[in-house]
C-alpha positions in Angstrom: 68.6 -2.6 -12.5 67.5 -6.2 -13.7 63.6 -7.2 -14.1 63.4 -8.5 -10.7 64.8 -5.5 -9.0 67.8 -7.0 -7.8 71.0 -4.9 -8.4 73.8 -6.5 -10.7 77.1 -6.0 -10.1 78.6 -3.8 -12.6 82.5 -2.4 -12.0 85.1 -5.5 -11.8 85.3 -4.1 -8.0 81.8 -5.5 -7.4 81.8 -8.2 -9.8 85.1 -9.5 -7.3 83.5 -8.9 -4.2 80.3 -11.5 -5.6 82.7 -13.3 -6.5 84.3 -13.7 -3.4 81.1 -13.9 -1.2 80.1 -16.7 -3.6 82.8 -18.6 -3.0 82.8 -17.8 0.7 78.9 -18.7 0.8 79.9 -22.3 -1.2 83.0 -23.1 1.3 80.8 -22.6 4.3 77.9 -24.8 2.8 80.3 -27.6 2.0 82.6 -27.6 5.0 80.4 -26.1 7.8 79.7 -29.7 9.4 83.3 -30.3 9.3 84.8 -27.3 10.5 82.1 -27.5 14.0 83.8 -30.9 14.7 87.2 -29.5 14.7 86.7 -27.0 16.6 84.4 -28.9 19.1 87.1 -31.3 20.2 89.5 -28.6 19.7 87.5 -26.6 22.6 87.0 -29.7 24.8 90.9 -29.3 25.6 89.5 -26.6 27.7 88.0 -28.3 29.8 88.9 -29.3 33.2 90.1 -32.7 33.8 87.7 -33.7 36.8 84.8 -32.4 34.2 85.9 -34.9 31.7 87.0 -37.9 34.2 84.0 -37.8 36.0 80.8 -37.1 33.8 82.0 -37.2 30.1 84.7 -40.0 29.4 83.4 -43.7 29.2 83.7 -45.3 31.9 82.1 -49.0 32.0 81.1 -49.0 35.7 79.2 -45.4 35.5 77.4 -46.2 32.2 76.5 -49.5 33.9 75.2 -47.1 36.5 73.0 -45.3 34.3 75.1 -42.5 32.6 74.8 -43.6 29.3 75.5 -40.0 27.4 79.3 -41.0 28.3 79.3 -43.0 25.4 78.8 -40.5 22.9 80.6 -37.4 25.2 83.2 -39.8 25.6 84.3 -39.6 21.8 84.4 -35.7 21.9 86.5 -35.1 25.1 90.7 -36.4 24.6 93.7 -36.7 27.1 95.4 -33.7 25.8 96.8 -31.5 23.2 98.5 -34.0 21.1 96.0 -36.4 21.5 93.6 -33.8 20.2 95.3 -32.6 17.5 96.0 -36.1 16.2 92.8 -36.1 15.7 91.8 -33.2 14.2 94.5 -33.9 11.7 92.9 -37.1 11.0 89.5 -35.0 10.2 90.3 -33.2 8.0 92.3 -35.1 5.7 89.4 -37.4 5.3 86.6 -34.3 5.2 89.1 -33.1 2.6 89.9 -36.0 0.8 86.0 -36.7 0.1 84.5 -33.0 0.0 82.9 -33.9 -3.5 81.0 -36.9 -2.2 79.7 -36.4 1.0 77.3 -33.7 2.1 77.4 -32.6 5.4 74.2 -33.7 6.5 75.4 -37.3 5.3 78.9 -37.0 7.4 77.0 -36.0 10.2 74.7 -38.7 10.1 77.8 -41.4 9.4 79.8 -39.9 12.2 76.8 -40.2 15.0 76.2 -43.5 14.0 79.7 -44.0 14.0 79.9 -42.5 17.7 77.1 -45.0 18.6 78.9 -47.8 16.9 82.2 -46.9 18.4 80.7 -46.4 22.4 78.6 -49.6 22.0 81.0 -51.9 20.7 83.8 -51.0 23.6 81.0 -51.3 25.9 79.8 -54.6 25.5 83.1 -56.1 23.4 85.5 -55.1 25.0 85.4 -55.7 28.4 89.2 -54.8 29.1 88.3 -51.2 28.7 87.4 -49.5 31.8 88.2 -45.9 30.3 87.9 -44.7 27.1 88.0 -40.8 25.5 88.7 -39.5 21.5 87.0 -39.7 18.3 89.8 -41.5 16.4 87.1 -44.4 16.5 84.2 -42.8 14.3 87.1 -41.2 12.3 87.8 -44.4 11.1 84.3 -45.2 10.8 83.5 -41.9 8.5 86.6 -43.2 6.4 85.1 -46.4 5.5 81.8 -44.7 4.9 83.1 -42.1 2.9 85.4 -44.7 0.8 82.0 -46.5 -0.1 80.7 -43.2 -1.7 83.5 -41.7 -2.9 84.7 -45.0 -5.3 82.7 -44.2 -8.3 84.3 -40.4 -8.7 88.0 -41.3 -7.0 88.5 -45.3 -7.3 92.0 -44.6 -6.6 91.9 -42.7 -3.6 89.0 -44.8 -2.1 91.8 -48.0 -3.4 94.6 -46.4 -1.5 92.6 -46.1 2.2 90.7 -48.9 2.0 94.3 -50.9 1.8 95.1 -49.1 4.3 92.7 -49.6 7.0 93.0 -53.1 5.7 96.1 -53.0 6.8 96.3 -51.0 9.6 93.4 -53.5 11.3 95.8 -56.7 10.2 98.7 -55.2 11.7 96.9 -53.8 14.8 94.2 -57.0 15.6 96.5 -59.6 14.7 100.2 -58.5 14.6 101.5 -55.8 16.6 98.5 -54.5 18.6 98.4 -50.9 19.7 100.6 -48.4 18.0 103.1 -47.6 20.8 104.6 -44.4 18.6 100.9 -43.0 19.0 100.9 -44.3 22.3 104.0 -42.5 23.5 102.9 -39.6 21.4 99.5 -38.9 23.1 100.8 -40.0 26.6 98.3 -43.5 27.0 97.9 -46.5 25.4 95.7 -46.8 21.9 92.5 -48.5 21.9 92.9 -50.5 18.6 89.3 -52.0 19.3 87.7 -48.2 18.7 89.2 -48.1 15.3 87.7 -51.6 14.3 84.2 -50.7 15.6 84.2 -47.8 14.0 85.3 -48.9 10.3 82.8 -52.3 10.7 80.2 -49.4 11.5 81.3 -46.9 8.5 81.4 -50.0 6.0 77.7 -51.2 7.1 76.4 -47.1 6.8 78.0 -46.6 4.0 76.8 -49.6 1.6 73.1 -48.4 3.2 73.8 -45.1 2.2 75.1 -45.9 -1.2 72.4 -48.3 -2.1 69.7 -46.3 -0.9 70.9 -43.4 -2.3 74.4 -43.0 -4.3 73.3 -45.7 -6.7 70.3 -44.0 -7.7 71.7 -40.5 -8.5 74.3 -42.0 -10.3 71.7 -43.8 -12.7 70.1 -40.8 -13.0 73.3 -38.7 -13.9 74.1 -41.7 -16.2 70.7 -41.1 -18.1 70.6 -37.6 -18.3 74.2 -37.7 -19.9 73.1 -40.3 -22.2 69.9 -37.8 -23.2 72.0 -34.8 -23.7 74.4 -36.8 -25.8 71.8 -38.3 -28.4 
């Protein structure tokens, strides 16, 4: 029995069971943002088709009507299995990629804005698009953000995507224009314009975010290395 009255763990059996609920109690802290997206748009395949056609995907004339909440509901809500699992995929690889640099109440605060960014820019850019569902949109938008952020600690990997949504929006806005693999894959054509929306929004919140408050802590780490090493 320590001072405080708190019992220690005392046979290995115990000290691997803390052990374990540490670790169990750290992956949840770190990932429990992330893992309620995936399995949000992993539920919406659930969902009835009317449900989503008629009250939850974007569609221009009904948010001209009023229904605004379809541009955000719009972005959770997909066409189908593959569609959805495309972009789960997606998720985590970047949740994963940058789970050092970006807390979750940060990624939930890019991807919302991304959402906003995403639904607003199809709404009044891109006229063409009368019906719109998926988040592949703020994906790319928490991408760029978390590139921003995560360049100090992994230059190269924030180097490797940001060439390639460089890339990707060259190809896609002034080559090729939607990805007809993907296309075929998730059974309708790609909305390139999301994906551009949501990396011009990720690249805007994530200099904010990075200059208001990356830059800082990283002074501050610098310092206190500095005063440790003299």
């Amino acid at each position: 029995m320590s001072d405080n009255g708190s019992t220690q763990p005392t046979t290995p059996a115990q000290q691997s069971e803390a052990q374990a609920t540490a670790r169990a109690h750290d992956f949840f802290r770190q990932w429990w943002f992330s893992l309620l997206v995936m399995v949000l748009i992993s539920a919406t395949t659930l969902l009835p088709h009317d449900l989503i056609e008629y009250h939850l995907a974007l569609q221009r004339t009904a948010v001209a009507s009023g229904e605004w909440w379809r541009i955000f509901t719009s972005q959770y809500v997909h066409l189908g299995f593959n569609h959805t699992l495309l972009n789960v995929v997606g998720y985590l690889i970047i949740a994963a990629a940058f789970r050092e640099d970006v807390t979750p109440r940060e990624e939930c605060i890019a991807l919302l804005l991304s959402n906003v960014g995403v639904g607003l820019g199809i709404y009044f850019f891109s006229p063409e698009l009368e019906w719109y569902v998926g988040l592949s949109g703020a994906i790319y938008g928490l991408l760029a953000h978390n590139l921003i952020i995560g360049w100090r600690r992994s230059p190269l990997l924030s180097l490797l995507f940001g060439v390639y949504l460089a890339g990707k929006f060259v190809y896609e806005q002034f080559i090729s224009g939607p990805d007809t693999v993907t296309a075929a894959f998730i059974g309708a054509d790609v909305a390139v314009d999301s994906h551009l929306y949501g990396a011009i929004t990720g690249l805007i919140t994530g200099i904010a975010s990075y200059f208001l408050f990356h830059r800082s802590h990283v002074a501050l780490t610098a310092n206190t290395s500095a005063e440790r090493a003299d």
